[in-house]
C-alpha positions as a Markdown table, in Angstrom:
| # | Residue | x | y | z |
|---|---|---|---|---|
| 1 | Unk | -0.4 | -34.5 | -12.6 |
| 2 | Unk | -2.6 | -31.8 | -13.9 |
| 3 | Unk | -1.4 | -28.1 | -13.9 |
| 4 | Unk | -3.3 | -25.8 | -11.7 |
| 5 | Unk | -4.2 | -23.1 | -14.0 |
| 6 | Unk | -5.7 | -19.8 | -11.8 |
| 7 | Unk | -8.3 | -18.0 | -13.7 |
| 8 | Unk | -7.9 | -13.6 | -12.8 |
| 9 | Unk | -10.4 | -11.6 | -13.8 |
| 10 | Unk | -10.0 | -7.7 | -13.7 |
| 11 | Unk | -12.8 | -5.6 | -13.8 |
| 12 | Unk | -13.1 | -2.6 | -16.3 |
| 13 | Unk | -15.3 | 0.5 | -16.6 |
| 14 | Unk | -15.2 | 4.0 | -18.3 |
| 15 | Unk | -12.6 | 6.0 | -16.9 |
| 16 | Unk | -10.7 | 3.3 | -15.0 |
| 17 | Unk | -7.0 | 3.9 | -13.8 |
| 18 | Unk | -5.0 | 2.1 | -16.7 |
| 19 | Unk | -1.9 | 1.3 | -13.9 |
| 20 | Unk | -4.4 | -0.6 | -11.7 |
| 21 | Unk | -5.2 | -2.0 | -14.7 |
| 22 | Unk | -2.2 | -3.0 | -16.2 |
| 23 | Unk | 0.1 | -3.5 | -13.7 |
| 24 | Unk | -1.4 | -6.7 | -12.4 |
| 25 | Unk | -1.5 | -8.7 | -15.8 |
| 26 | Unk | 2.4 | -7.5 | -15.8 |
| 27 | Unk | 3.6 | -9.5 | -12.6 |
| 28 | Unk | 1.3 | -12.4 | -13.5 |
| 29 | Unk | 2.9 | -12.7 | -17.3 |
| 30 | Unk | 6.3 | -12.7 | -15.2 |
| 31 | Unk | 5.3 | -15.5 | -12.5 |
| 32 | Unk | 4.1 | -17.5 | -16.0 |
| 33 | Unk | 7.6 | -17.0 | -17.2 |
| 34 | Unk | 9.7 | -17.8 | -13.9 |
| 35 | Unk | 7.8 | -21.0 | -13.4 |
| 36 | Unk | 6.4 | -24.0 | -15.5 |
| 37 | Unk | 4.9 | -22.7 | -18.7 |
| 38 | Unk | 1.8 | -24.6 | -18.2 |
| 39 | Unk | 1.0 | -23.6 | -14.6 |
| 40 | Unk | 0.2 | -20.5 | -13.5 |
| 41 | Unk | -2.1 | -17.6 | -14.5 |
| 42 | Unk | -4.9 | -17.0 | -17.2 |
| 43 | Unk | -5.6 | -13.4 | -16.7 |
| 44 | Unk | -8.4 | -11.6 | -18.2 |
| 45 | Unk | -10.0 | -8.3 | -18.5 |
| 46 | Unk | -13.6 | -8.2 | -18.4 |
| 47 | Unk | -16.4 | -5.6 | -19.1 |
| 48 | Unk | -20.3 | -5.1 | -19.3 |
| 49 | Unk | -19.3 | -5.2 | -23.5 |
| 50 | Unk | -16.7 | -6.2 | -25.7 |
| 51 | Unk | -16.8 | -1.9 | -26.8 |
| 52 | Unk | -13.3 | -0.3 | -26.2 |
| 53 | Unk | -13.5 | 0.6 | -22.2 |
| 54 | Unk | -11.9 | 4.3 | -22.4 |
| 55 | Unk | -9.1 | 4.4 | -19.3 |
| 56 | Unk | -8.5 | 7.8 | -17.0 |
| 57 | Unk | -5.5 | 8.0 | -19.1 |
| 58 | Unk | -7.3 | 8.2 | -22.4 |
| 59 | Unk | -5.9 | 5.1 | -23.8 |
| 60 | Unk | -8.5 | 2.2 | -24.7 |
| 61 | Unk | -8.4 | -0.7 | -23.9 |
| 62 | Unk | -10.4 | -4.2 | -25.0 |
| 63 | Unk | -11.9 | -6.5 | -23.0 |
| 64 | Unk | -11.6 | -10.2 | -23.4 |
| 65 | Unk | -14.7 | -11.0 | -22.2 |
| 66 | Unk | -17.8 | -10.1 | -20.4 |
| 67 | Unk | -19.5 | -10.2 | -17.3 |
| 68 | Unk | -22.0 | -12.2 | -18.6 |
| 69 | Unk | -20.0 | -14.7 | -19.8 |
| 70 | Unk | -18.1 | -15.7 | -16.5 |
| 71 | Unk | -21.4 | -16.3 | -15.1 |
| 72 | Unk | -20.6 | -19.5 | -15.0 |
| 73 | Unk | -16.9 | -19.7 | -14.7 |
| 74 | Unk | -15.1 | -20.2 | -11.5 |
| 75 | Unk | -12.8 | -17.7 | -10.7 |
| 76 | Unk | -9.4 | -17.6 | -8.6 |
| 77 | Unk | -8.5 | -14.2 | -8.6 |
| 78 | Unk | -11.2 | -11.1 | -8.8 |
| 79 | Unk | -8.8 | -7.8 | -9.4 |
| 80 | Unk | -11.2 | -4.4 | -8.8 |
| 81 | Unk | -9.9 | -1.2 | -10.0 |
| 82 | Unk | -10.4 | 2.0 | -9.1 |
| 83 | Unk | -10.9 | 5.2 | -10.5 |
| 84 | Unk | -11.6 | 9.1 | -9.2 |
| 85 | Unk | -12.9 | 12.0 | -10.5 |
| 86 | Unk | -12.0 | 15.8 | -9.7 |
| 87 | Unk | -13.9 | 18.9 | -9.4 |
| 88 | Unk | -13.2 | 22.4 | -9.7 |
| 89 | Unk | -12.2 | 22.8 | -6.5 |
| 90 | Unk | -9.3 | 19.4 | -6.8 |
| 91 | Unk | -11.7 | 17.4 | -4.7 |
| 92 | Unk | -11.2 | 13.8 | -5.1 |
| 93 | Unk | -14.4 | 11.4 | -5.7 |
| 94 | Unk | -14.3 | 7.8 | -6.1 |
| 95 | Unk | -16.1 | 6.5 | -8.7 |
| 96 | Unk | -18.8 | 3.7 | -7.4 |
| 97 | Unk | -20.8 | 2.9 | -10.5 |
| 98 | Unk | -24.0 | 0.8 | -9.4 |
| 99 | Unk | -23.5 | -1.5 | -12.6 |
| 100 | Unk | -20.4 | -1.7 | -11.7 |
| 101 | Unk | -20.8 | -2.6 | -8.0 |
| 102 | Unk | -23.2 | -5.2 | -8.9 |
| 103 | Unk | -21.3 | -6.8 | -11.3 |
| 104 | Unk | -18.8 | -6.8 | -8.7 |
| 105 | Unk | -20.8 | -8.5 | -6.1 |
| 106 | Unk | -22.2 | -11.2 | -8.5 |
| 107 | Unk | -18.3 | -12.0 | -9.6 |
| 108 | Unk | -17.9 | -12.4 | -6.0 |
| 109 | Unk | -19.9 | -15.1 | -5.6 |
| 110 | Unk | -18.1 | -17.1 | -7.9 |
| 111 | Unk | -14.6 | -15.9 | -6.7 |
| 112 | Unk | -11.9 | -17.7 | -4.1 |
| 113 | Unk | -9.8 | -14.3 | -3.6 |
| 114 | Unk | -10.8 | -10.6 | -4.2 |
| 115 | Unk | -8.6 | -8.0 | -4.0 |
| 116 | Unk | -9.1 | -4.4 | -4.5 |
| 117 | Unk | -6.5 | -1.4 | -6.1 |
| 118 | Unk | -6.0 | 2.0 | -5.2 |
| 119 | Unk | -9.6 | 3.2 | -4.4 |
| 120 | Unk | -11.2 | 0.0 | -6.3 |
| 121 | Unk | -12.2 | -0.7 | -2.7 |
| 122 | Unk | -14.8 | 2.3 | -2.8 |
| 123 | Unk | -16.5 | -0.7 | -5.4 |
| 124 | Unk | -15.7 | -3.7 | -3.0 |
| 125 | Unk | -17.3 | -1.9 | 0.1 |
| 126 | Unk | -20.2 | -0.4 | -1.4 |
| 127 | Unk | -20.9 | -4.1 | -2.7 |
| 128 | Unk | -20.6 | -4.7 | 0.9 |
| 129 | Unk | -17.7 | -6.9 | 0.3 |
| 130 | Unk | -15.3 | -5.4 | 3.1 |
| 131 | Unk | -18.0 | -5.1 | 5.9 |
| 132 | Unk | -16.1 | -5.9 | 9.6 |
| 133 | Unk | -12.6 | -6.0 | 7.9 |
| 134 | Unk | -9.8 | -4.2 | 7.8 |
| 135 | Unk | -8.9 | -2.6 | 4.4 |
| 136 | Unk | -6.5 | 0.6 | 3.0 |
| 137 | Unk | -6.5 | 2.2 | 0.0 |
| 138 | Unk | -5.3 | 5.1 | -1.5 |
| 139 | Unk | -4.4 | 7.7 | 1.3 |
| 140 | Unk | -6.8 | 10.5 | -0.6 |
| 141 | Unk | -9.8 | 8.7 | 0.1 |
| 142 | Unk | -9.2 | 6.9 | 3.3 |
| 143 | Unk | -11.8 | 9.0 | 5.5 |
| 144 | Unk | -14.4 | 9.0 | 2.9 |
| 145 | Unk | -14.1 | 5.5 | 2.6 |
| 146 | Unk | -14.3 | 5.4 | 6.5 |
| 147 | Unk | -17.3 | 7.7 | 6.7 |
| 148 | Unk | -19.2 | 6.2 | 3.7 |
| 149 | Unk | -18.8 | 2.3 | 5.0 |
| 150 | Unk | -18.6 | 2.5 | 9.1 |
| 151 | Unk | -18.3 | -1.2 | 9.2 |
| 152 | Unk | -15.4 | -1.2 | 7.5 |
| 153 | Unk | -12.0 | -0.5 | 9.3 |
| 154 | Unk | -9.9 | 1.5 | 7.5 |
| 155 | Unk | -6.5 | 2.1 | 7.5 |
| 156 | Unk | -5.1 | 4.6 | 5.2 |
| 157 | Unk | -1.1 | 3.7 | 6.2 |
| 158 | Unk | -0.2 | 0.3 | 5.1 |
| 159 | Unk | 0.7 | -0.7 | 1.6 |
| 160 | Unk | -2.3 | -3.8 | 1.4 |
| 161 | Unk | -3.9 | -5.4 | 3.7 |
| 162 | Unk | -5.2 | -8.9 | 3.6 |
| 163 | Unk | -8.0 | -9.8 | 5.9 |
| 164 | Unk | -9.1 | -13.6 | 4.9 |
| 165 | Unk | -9.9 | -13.8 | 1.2 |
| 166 | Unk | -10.2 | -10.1 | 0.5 |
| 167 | Unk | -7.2 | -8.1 | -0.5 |
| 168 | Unk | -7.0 | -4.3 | -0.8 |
| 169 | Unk | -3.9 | -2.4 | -2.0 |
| 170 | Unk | -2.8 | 1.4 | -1.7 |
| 171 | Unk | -2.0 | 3.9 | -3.8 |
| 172 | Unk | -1.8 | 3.3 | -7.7 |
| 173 | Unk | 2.1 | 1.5 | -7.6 |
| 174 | Unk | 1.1 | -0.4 | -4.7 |
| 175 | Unk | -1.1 | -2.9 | -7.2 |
| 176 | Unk | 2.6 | -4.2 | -7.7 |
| 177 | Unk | 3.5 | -5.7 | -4.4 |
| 178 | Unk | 0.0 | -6.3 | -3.7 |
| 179 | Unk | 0.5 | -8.5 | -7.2 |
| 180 | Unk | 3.5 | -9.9 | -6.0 |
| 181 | Unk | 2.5 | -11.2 | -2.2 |
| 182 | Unk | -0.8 | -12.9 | -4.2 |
| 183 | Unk | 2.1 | -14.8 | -6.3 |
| 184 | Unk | 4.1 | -15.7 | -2.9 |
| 185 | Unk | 0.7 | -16.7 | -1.6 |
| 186 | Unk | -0.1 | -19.2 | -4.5 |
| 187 | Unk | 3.5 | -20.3 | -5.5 |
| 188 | Unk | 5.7 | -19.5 | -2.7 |
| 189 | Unk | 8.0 | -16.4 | -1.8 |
| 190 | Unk | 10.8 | -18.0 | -3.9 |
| 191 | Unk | 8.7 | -17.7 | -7.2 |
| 192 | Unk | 7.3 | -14.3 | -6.1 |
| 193 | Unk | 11.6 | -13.3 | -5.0 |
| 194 | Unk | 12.4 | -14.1 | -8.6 |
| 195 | Unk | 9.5 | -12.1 | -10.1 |
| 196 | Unk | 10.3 | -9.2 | -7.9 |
| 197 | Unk | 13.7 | -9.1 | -9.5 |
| 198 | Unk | 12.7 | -9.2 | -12.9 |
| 199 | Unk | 10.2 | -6.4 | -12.0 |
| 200 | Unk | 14.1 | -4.5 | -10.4 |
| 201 | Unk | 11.6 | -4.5 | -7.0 |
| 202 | Unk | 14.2 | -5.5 | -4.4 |
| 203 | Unk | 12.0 | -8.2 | -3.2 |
| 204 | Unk | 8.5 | -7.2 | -1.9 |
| 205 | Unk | 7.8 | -4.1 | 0.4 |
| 206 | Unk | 5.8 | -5.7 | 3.8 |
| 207 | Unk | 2.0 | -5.3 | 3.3 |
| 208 | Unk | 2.4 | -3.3 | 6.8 |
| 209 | Unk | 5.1 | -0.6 | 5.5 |
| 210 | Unk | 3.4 | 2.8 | 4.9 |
| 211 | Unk | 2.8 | 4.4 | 2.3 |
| 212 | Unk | 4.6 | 7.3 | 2.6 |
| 213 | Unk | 7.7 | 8.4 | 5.0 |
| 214 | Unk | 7.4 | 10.8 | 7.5 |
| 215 | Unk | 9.3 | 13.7 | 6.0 |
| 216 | Unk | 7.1 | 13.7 | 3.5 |
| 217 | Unk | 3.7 | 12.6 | 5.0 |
| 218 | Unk | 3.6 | 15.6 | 8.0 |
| 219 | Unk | 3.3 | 19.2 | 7.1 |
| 220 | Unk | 2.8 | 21.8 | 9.7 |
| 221 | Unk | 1.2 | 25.0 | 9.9 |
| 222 | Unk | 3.3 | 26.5 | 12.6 |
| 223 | Unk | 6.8 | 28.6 | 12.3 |
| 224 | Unk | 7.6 | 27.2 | 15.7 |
| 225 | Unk | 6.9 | 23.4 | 15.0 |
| 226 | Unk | 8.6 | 23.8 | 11.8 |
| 227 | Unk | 11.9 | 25.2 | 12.8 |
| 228 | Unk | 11.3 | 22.0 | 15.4 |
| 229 | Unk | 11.2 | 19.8 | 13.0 |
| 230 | Unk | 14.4 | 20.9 | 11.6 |
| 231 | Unk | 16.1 | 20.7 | 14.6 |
| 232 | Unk | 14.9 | 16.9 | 15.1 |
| 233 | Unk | 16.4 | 16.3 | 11.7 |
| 234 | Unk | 19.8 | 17.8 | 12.4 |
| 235 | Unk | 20.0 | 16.4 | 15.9 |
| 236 | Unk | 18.7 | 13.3 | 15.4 |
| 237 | Unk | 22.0 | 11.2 | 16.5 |
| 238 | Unk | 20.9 | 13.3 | 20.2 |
| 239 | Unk | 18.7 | 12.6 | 23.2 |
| 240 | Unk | 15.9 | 15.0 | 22.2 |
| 241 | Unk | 13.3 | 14.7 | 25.2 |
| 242 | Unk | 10.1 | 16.6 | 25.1 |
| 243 | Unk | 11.3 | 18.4 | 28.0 |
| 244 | Unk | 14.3 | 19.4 | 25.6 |
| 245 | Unk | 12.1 | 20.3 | 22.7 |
| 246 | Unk | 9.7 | 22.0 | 24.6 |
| 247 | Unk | 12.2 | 24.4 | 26.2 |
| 248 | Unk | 13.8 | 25.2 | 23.0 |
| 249 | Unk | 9.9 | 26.0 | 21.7 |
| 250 | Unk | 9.7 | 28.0 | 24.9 |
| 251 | Unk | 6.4 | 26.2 | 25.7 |
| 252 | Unk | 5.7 | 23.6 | 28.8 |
| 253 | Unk | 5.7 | 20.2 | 27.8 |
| 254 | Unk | 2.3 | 19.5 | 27.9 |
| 255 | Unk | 1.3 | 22.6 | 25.7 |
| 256 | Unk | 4.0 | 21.2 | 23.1 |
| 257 | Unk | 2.4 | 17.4 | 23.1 |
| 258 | Unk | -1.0 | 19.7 | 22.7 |
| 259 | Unk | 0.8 | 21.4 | 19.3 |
| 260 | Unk | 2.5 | 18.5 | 18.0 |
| 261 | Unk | -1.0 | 16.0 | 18.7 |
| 262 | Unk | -2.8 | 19.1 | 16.6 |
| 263 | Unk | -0.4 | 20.1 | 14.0 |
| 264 | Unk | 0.8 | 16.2 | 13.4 |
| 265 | Unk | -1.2 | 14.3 | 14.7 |
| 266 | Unk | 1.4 | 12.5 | 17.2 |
| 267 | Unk | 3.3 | 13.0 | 20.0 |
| 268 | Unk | 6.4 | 14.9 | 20.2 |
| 269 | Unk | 8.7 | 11.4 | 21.1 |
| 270 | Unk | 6.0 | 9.5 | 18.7 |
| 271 | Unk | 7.9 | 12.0 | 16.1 |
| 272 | Unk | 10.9 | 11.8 | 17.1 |
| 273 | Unk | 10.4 | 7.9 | 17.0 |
| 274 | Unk | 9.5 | 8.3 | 13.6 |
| 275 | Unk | 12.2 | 10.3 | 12.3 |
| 276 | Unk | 14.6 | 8.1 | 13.6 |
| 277 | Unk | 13.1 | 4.9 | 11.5 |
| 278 | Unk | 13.2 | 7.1 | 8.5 |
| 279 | Unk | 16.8 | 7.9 | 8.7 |
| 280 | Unk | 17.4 | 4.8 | 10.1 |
| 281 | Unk | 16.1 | 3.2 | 6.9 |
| 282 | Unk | 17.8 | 5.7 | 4.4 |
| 283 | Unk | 21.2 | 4.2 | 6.2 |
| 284 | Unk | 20.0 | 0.3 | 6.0 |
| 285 | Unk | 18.7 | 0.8 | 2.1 |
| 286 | Unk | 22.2 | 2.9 | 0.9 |
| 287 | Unk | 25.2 | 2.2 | 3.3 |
| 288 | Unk | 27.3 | -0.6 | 4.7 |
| 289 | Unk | 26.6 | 0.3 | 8.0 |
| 290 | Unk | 25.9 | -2.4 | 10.9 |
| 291 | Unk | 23.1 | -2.1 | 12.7 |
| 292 | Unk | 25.1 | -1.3 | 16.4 |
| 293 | Unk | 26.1 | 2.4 | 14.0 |
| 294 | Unk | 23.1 | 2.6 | 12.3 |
| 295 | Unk | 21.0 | 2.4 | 15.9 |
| 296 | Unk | 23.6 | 5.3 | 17.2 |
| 297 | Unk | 24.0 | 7.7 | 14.6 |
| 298 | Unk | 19.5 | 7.4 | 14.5 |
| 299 | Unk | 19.8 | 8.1 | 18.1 |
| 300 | Unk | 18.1 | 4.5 | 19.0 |
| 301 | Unk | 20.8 | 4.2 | 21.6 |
| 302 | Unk | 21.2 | 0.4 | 21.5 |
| 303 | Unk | 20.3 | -2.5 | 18.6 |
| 304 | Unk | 17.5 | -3.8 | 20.9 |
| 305 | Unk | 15.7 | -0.4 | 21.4 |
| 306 | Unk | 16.0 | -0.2 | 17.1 |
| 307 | Unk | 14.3 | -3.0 | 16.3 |
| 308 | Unk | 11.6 | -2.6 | 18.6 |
| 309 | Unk | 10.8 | 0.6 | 16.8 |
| 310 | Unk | 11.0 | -1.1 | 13.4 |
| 311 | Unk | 8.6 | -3.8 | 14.3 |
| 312 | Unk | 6.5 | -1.3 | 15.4 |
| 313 | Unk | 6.1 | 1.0 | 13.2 |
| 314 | Unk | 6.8 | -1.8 | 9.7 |
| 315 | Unk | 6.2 | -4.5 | 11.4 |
| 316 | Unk | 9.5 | -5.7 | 10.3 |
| 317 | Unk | 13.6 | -6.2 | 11.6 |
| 318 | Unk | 16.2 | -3.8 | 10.4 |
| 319 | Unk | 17.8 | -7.1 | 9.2 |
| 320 | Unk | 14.8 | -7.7 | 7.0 |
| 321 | Unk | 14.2 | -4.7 | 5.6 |
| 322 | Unk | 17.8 | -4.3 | 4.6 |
| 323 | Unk | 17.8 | -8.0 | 2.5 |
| 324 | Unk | 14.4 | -6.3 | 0.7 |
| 325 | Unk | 15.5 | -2.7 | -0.1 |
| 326 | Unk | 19.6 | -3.0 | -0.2 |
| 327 | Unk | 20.2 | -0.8 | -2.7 |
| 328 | Unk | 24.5 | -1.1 | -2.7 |
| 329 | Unk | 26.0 | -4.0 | -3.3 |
| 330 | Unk | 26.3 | -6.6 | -0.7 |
């Protein structure tokens, strides 16, 4: 029986992100390597010439081939890139060269599965590639993308998105899993496992995990939501109701929903909720904890009300986001 041999091509331009670039060719060369030597991947980089394509990083890279001569090839795999620019003012731009975007859509044509890195899906929606799908990309350009494509629907929180045969990924590291859930697509979640440990990847993060937690992701303006905030972390194990928080604010409840909705865009028990899946991750990913402990010290209450929050904010289990990100020995 004949091998199937997948043909990827990734795109490159001037001033393309060299991760996005070589981060993809990476995982494929190990899925090669944890499965039969003659199935698998042919990966090439292609470009308008065979010149040296200058990356973002200043390191040059060569093509293997052109656009012109796939023009009859049939391609598996169709990998777009991104890249941005910055102005004086540390504005971010993504790059949508024309050529570029109509190489793109003529590669398209010929292609069974196109996926997009970082902001590469500027490139795939101005080829009109992700019109009446969902997509993400990198959390920077989300509400451009958004407001330059309204037929698209974006959303800027997961880590990739599939939506039939188009794939976008997140931010830059994200062209990782987003490498290694094409390789569980095509060879199964065993090869893609093994691949993920090579790469020291704890498995594969969910496509619908976000990209960022919420310590991190919310900043507010206000002395008085701030000083909430702490509190929320330090009494997270407690009942804290908005009736709670908002007499500790000194406000009425609905004037705190009004401040939290305006400085974080949420709820004050949509927070809270959030919080809690935070820590309550932290605890799955570096303790021994079971999850009746894990659901009390978080302040879930009860096992049941804890994983209800975890499949709806990572559309996971606790259970299975512990087996991907356990990070102490079992």
């Amino acid at each position: 029986m004949n091998a199937v041999r997948r043909l990827i091509v990734i795109v490159l331009f001037a001033g393309v992100d060299l991760l996005d670039v070589t981060g993809p060719p990476e995982v494929f060369s190990l899925a090669r390597r944890e499965t039969d030597e003659a199935a698998g991947y042919d990966v090439v980089l292609a470009a308008e010439t065979m010149d040296p394509v200058t990356t973002a990083a200043g390191v040059r890279i060569l093509p293997d081939t052109t656009f012109e001569a796939l023009s009859t090839k049939s391609i598996d795999t169709l990998v777009v890139p991104g890249s941005v620019e910055v102005d004086s003012r540390r504005r971010v731009r993504p790059l949508t060269d024309p050529a570029v975007v109509r190489r793109v859509r003529q590669l398209a044509g010929r292609t069974r599965r196109i996926t997009s890195v970082c902001v590469g899906a500027h490139i795939l929606a101005a080829a009109g590639l992700l019109d009446g799908k969902r997509a993400t990309t990198h959390w920077s350009t989300a509400q451009q993308l958004a407001a330059d494509h309204p037929a698209v629907e974006v959303d800027a929180d997961p880590i990739f998105i599939r939506a039939g045969d188009v794939w976008t990924g997140a931010g830059i590291s994200a062209c990782l899993d987003l490498s290694l859930a094409l390789i569980a697509d095509d060879l199964g979640e065993a090869v893609a496992l093994r691949v993920a440990r090579q790469l020291v990847m704890y498995l594969k993060r969910p496509g619908g995990q976000s990209q960022f937690s919420v310590p991190l992701a919310q900043v507010s303006t206000t002395r008085r939501i701030e000083d909430l905030r702490h509190h929320i972390m330090r009494s997270i194990g407690e009942p804290l109701t908005v009736a709670d928080l908002a007499a500790r604010a000194h406000v009425s409840d609905r004037q705190l929903t009004r401040i939290f909705k305006t400085e974080l865009g949420m709820t004050p028990y949509a927070y809270v909720e959030s919080v809690r899946v935070e820590m309550a991750r932290n605890q799955l990913e570096s303790t021994d904890a079971t999850l009746e402990r894990v659901a009390s010290t978080c302040g879930f209450g009860t096992v049941d009300t804890l994983v209800r929050a975890f499949r709806r904010r990572l559309d996971t289990t606790p259970t299975e986001y512990r087996q991907r990100f356990r990070t102490v020995p079992g």
